[in-house]
RODO-2510 file (C-alpha; in nm, 4 decimals, decimal comma):
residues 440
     n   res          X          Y          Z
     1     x    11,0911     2,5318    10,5225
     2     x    10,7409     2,5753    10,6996
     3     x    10,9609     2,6371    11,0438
     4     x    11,1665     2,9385    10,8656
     5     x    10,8344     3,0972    10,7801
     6     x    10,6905     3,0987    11,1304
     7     x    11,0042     3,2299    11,2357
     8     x    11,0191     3,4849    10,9930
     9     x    10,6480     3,5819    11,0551
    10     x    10,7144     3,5838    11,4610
    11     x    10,9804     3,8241    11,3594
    12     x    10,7865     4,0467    11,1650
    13     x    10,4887     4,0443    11,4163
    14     x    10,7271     4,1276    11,7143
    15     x    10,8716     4,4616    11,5079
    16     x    10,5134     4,5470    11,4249
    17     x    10,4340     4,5110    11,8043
    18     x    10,7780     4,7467    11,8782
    19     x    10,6551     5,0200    11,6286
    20     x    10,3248     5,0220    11,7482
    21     x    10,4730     5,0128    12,1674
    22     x    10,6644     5,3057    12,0452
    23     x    10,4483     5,5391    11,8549
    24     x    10,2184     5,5345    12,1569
    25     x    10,3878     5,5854    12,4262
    26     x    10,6821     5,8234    12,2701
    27     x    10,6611     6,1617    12,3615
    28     x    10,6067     6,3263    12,0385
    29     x    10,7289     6,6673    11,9704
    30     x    10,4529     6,9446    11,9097
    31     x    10,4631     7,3177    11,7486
    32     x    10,3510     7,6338    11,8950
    33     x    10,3764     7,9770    11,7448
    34     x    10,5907     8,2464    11,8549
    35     x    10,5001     8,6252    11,7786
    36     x    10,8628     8,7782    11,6993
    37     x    10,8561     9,1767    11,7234
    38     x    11,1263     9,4222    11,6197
    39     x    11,2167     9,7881    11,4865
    40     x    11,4219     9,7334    11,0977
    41     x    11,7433     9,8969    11,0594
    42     x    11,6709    10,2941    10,9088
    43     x    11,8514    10,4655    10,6686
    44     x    11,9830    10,8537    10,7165
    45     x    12,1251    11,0550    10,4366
    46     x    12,4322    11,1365    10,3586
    47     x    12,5647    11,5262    10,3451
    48     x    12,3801    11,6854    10,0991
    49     x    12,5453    11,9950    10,0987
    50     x    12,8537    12,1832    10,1758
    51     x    12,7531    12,2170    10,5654
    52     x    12,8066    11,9878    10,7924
    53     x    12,5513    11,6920    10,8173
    54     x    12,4665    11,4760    11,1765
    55     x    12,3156    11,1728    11,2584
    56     x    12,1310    11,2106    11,5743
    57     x    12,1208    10,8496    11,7598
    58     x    11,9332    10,7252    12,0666
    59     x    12,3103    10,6546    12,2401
    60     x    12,6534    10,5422    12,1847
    61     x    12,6063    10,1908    12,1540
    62     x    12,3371    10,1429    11,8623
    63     x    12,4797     9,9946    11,5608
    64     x    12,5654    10,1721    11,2275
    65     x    12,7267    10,0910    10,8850
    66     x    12,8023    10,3455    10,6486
    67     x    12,6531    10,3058    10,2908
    68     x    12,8689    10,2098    10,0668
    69     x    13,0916     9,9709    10,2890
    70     x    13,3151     9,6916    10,2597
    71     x    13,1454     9,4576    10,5137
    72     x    12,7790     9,4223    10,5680
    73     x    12,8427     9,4256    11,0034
    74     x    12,7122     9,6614    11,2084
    75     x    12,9243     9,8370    11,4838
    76     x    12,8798    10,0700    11,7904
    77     x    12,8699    10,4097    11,6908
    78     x    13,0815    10,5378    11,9484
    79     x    12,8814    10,8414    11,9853
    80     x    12,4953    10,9400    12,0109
    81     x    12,6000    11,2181    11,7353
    82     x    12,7630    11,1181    11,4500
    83     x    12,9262    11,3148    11,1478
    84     x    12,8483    11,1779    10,8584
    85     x    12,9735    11,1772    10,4589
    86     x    12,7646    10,8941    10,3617
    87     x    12,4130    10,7731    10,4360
    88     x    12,4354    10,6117    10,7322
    89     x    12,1921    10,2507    10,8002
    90     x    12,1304    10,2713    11,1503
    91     x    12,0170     9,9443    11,3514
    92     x    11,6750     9,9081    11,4500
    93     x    11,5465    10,0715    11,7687
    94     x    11,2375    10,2508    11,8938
    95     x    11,3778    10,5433    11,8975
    96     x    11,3747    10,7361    11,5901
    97     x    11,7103    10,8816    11,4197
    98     x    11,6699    11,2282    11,2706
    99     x    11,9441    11,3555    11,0130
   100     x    12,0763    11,7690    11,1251
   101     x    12,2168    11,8984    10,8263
   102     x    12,3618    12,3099    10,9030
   103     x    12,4430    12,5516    10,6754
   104     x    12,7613    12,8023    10,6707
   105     x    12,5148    13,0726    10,5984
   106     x    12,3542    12,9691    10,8499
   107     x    12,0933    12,7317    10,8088
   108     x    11,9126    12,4402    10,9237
   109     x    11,7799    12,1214    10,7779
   110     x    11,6153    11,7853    10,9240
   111     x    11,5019    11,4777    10,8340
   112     x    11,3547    11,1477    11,0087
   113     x    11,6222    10,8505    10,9057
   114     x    11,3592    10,5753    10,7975
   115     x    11,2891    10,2638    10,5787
   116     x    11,1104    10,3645    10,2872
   117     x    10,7239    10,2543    10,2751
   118     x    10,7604    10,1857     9,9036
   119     x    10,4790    10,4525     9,8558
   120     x    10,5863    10,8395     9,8978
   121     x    10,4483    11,2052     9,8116
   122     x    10,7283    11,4718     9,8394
   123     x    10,5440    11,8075     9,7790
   124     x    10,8421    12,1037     9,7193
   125     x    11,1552    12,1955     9,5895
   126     x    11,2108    12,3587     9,2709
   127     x    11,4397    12,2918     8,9497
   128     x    11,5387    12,6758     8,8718
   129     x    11,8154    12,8037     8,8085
   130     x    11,8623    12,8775     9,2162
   131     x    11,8184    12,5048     9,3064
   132     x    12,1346    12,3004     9,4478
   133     x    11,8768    12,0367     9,6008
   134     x    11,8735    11,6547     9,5127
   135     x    11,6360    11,3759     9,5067
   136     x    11,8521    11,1231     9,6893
   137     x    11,7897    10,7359     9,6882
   138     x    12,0319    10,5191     9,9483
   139     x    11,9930    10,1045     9,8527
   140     x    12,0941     9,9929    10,2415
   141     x    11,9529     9,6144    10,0973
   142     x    12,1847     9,3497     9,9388
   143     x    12,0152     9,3386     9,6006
   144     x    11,9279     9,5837     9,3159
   145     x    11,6651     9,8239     9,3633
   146     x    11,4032     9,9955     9,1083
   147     x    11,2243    10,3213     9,1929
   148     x    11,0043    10,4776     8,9864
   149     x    11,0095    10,8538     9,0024
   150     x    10,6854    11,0646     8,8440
   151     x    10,7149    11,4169     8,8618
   152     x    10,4723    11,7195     8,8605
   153     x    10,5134    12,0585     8,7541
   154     x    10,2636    12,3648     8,6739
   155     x    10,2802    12,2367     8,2987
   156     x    10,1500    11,9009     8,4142
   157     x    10,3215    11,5188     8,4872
   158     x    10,6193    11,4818     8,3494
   159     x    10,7222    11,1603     8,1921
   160     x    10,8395    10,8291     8,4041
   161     x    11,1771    10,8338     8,5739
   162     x    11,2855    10,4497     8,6415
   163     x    11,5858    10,4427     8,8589
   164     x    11,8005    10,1848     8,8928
   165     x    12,0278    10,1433     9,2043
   166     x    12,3051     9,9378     9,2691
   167     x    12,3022     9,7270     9,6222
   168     x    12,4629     9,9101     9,9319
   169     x    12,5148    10,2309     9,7689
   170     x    12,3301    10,5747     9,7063
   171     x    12,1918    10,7778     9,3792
   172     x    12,1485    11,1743     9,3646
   173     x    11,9654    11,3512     9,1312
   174     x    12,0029    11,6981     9,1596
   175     x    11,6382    11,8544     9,0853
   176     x    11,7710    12,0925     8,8136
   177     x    11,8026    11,8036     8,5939
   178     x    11,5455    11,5946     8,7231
   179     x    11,2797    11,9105     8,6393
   180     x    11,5359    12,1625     8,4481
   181     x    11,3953    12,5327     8,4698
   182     x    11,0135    12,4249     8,7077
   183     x    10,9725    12,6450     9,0305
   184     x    10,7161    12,4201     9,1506
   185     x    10,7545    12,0744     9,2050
   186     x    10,6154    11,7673     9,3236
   187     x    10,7359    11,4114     9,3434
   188     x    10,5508    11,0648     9,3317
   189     x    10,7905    10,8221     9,4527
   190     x    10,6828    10,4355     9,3954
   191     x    10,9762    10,1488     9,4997
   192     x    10,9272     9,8464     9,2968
   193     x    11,1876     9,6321     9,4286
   194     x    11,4912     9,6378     9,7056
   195     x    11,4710     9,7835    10,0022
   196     x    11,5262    10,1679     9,9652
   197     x    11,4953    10,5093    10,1756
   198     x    11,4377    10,8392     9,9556
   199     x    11,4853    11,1768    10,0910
   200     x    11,4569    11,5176     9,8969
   201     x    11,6824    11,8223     9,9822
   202     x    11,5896    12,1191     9,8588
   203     x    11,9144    12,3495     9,8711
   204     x    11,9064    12,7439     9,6830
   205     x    12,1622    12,9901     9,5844
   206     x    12,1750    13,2136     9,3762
   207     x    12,5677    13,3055     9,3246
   208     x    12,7694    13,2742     9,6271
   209     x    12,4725    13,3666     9,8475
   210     x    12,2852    13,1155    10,0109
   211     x    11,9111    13,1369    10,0067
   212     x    11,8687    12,8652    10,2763
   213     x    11,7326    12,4374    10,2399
   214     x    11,5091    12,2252    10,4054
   215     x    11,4535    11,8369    10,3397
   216     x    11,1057    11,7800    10,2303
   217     x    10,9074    11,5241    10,4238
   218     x    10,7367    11,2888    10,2148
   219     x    10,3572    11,3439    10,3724
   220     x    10,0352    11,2077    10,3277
   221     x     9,8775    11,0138    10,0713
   222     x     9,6088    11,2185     9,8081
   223     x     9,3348    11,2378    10,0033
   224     x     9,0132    11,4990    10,0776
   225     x     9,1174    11,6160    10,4095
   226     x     9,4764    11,7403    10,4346
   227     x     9,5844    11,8589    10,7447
   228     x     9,9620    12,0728    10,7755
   229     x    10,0531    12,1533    11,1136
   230     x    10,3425    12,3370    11,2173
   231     x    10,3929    12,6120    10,9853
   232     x    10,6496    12,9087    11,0540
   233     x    10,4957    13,2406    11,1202
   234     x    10,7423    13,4435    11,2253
   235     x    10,7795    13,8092    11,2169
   236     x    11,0460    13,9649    11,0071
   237     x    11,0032    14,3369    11,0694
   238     x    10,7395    14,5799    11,2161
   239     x    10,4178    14,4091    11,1330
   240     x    10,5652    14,1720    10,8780
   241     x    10,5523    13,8096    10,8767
   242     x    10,7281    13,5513    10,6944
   243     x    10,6322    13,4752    10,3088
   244     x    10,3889    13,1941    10,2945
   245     x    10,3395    12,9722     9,9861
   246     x    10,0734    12,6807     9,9822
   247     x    10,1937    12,3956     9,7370
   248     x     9,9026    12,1565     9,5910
   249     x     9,8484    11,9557     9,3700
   250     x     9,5812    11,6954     9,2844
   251     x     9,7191    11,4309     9,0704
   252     x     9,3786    11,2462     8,9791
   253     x     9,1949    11,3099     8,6743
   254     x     8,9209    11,5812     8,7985
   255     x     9,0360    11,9353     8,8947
   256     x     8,9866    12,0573     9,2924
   257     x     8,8143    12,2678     9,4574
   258     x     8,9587    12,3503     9,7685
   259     x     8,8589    12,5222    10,1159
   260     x     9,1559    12,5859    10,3464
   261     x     9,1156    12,6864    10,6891
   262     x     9,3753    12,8523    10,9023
   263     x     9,4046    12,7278    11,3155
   264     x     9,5904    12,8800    11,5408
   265     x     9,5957    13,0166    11,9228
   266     x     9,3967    13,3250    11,7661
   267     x     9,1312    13,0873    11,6294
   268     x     9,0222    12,9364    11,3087
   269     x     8,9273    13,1231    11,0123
   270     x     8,9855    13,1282    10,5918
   271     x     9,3062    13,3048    10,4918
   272     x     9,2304    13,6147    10,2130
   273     x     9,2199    13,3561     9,8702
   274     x     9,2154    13,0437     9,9881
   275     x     8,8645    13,0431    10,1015
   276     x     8,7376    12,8066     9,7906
   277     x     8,9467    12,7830     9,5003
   278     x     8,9772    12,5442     9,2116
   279     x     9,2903    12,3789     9,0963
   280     x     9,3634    12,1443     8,7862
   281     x     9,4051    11,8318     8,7680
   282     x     9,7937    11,7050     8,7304
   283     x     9,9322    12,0232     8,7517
   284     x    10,1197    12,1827     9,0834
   285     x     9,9863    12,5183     9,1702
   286     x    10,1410    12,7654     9,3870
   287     x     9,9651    13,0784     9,5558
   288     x    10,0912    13,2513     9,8485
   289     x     9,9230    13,4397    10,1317
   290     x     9,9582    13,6118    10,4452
   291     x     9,7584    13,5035    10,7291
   292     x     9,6709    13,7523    10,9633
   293     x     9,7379    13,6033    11,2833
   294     x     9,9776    13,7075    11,5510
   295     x    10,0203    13,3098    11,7079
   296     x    10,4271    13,2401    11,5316
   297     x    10,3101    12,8954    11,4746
   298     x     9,9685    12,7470    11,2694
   299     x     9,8011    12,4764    11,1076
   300     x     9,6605    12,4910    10,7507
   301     x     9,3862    12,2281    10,6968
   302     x     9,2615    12,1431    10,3276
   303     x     8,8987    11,9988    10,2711
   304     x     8,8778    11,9351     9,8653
   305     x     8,6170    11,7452     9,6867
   306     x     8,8692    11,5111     9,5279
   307     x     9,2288    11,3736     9,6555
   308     x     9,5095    11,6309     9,7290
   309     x     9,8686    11,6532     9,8126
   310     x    10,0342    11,9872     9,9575
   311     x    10,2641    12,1468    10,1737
   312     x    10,3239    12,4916    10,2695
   313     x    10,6696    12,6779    10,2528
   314     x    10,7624    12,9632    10,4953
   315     x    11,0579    13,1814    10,4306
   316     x    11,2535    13,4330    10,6898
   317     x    11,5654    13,6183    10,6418
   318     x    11,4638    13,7321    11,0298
   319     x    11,7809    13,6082    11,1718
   320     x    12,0376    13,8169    10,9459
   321     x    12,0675    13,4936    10,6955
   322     x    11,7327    13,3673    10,4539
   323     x    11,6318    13,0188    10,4967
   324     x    11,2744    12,8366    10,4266
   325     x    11,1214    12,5602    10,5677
   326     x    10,8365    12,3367    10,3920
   327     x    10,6109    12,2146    10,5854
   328     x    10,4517    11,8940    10,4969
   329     x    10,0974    11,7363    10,5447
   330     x    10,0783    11,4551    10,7990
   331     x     9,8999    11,1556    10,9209
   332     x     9,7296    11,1152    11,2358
   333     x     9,9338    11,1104    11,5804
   334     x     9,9129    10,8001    11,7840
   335     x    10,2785    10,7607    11,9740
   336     x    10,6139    10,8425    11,8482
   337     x    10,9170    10,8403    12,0136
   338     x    11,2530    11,0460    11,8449
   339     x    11,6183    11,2352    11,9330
   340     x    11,6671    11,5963    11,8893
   341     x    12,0713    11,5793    11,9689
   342     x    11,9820    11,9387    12,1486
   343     x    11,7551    12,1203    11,9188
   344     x    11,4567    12,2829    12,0527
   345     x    11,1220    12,2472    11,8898
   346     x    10,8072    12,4056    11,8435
   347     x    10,5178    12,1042    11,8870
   348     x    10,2202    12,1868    11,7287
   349     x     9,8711    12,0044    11,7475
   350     x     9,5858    11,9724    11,5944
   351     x     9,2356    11,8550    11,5934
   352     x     8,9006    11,8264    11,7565
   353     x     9,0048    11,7072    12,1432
   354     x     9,3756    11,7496    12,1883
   355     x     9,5320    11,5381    12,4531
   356     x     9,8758    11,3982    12,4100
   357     x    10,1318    11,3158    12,6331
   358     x    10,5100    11,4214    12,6424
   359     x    10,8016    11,2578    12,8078
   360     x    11,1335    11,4293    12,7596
   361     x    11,4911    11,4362    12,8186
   362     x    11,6419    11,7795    12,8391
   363     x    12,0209    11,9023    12,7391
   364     x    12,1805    11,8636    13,1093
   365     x    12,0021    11,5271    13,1821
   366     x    11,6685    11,6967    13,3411
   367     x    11,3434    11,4766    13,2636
   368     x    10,9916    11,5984    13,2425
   369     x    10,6295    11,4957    13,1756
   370     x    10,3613    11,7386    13,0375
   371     x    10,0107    11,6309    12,8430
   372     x     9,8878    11,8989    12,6316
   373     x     9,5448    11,9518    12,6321
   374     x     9,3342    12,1833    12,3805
   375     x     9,0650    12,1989    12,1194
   376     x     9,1502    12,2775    11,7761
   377     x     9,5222    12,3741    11,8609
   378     x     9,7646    12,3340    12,0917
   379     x    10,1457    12,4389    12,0986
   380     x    10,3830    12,3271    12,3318
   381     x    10,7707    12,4874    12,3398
   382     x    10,9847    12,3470    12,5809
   383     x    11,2402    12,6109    12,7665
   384     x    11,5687    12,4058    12,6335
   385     x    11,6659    12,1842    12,3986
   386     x    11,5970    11,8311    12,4238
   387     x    11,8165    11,5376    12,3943
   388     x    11,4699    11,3370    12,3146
   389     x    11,1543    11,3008    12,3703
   390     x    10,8199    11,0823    12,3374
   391     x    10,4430    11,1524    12,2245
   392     x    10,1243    10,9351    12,2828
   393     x     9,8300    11,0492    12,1776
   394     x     9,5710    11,0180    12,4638
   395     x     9,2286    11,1321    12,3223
   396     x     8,9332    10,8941    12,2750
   397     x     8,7766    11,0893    11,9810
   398     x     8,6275    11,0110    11,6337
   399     x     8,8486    11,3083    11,5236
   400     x     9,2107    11,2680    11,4751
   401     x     9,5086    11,4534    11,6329
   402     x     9,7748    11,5891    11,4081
   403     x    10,1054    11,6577    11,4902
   404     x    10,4706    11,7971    11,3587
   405     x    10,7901    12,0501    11,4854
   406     x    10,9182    12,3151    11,3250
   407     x    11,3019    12,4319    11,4476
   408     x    11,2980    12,8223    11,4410
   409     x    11,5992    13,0372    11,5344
   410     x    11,9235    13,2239    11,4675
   411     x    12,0571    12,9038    11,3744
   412     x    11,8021    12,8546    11,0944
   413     x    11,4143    12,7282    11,0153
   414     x    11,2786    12,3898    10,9549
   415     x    11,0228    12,1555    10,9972
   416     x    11,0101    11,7800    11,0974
   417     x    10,6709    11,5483    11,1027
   418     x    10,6278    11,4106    11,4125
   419     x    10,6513    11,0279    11,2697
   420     x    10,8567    10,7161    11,3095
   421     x    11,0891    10,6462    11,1204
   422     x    11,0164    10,2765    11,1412
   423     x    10,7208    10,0778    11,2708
   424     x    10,7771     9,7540    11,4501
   425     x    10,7325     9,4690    11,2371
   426     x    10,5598     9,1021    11,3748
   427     x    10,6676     8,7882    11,2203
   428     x    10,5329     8,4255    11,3390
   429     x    10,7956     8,1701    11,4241
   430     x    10,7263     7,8184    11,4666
   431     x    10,9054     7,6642    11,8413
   432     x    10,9630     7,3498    11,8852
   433     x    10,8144     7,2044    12,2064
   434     x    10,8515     6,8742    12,3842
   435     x    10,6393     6,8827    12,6165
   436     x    10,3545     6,7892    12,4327
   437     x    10,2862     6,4286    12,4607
   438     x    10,0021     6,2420    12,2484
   439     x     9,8662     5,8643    12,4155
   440     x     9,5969     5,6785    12,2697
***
């Protein structure tokens, strides 16, 4: 019995020794952490109208799936300009999608595709008895989606709108029931779960005659300075410029009071009735003026002593056919890249030292480079239209640079913020890696 325990004990002492032998000199296997960086898929939206509606890709072979679908894949497009019925969800890439939508009449609306930032101000539209627009809501995610919609009118907020929306589908509400019988609008959209995109359209007729559309941009947050740039000023007869409304509204609990400042190539100066004016609290207000400028392009900046939201709508029946554009406030410029699928723009900067950079691609292939220098302003048209183009902002200043494009022609007026439609997201991911070795 006593020799079966040493055994047993020399036995347990040599797979003690073993374990120990091992843990030592085993190469054991370490973590690091890998940065992963990508663009998320966008959304564009479907045709909102009875036009025809295009989504404008960065080339043939990014990946698309039309929303509603049978499959979840992603295929080539096939074509850098795509038709569309549906919202389209378009693959991630740095390269921002914009949506064309044209009228018959004719006219001309764009939008940025994007992924909703859960958080957006749409200032326009109107729910009259001329309005054919729609608040439209495309689900592109895999699970149910809630968005919360509070609307403002010139009688005040109007109560809560939850919306529910299914997974991989869309939901239009046309703004004449959303706010039945308000000219002035103004839409607080909040996403409270799913992954979402919202776009407005704001479409008017009255009869069989068109009276033009225009997405609204969803711009910045309420804030004290509000800065507008590219707003239409184009001349419709002798001496006669387009009809300018300003849009604002401040949705806190203290009325406004408001400078605005008009900046052009002619200079800066305060518009006729906008040079300090009060405006209560929760309701939209809409007054329109005429600056007196001859530059066809401006910037409207907004200095109030509480938070504001606004946008400015132009309207032109210059080309033979009415159409509008609203122009929407924006954030600071610091580098976006997006397709124009041939449209020529109308850049338009501003703020205290204007340098920004443009790279472009030209219809025909033809490339260029151009920074655009200025103080207070700066325009820049290019000769043709563009198949794409990129902007960095180059200035070193404590004063930001503002940026957006309005489309101006025969073939209609609108305006498009100069922002991505997605930003690229970082995730850490933990890698394996042998070749860390611990000895003792």
């Amino acid at each position: 019995m006593k020799l079966k325990l040493n055994k047993f004990t020399l036995i347990a002492l040599a797979l003690v020794l073993a374990s120990i032998l091992t843990t030592t000199f085993t190469p054991k296997i370490g973590t690091a952490i890998k940065l992963v960086q990508n663009f998320p898929a966008t959304a564009c939206p479907g045709n909102l109208s009875d036009g025809s509606a295009t989504a404008v890709l960065a080339n043939a072979k990014v990946k698309v799936r039309s929303i509603p679908s049978k499959s979840n894949a992603l295929t080539k497009a096939g074509s850098s300009n795509i038709l569309v019925n549906n919202p389209l969800l378009v693959d991630g890439d740095p390269l921002s999608a914009i949506s064309v939508i044209r009228g018959k009449s004719p006219w001309l609306a764009t939008a940025v595709c994007a992924i909703s930032n859960g958080d957006a101000w749409f200032v326009g539209g109107s729910g009259s008895l001329t309005s054919k627009g729609a608040f439209d809501i495309v689900n592109s995610g895999l699970s149910v989606s809630v968005v919360d919609l509070l609307v403002f009118t010139s009688k005040g907020p109007a109560p809560l709108a939850s919306v529910t929306v299914a997974p991989n589908s869309q939901k239009r509400i046309f703004l004449d029931a959303l706010a039945p019988g308000e000219d002035s609008v103004a839409i607080h959209a909040i996403t409270r779960s799913g992954r979402v995109s919202t776009f407005f359209f704001d479409e008017r007729r009255k009869g069989l005659r068109s009276l033009g559309a225009d997405f609204v941009s969803p711009g910045a947050r309420p804030q004290n300075h509000v800065v507008i740039p590219a707003i239409s000023n184009i001349v419709v007869g002798k001496g006669k410029h387009a009809t300018q409304t300003l849009r604002i509204l401040a949705p806190g609990n203290i009325d406004a009071t408001v400078k605005a400042t008009v900046i052009s190539s002619d200079g800066s100066f305060a518009p006729v009735g906008l040079d300090g004016f009060s405006v209560t609290r929760g309701q939209v207000t809409d007054i329109n003026f005429s600056p007196v400028i001859s530059a066809g392009i401006y910037s409207l900046v907004l200095d109030s002593d509480q938070p504001i939201v606004a946008a400015v709508q132009s309207t032109t029946g210059a080309f033979g056919a009415q159409d509008f554009s609203w122009s929407s406030s924006a954030n600071p410029l610091t580098s976006v890249s997006m397709n124009f699928g041939g449209l020529t723009p109308s850049v338009q900067f501003t703020g205290g030292n204007i340098a920004v950079q443009i790279s472009w691609i030209a219809v025909g292939g033809k490339t260029g480079t151009k920074t655009v220098t200025g103080s207070d302003s700066a325009t820049w048209i290019p000769k043709t239209g563009l198949i794409r183009a990129s902007f960095t902002n180059l200035a070193n200043s404590t004063k930001a640079t503002y940026g957006s494009v309005i489309f101006q022609g025969s073939g209609g007026l609108s305006h498009l913020l100069l922002a991505p439609g997605a930003v690229l997201e970082s995730a850490s991911v933990p890698v394996p890696d042998a070749g860390v070795i611990a000895r003792r």
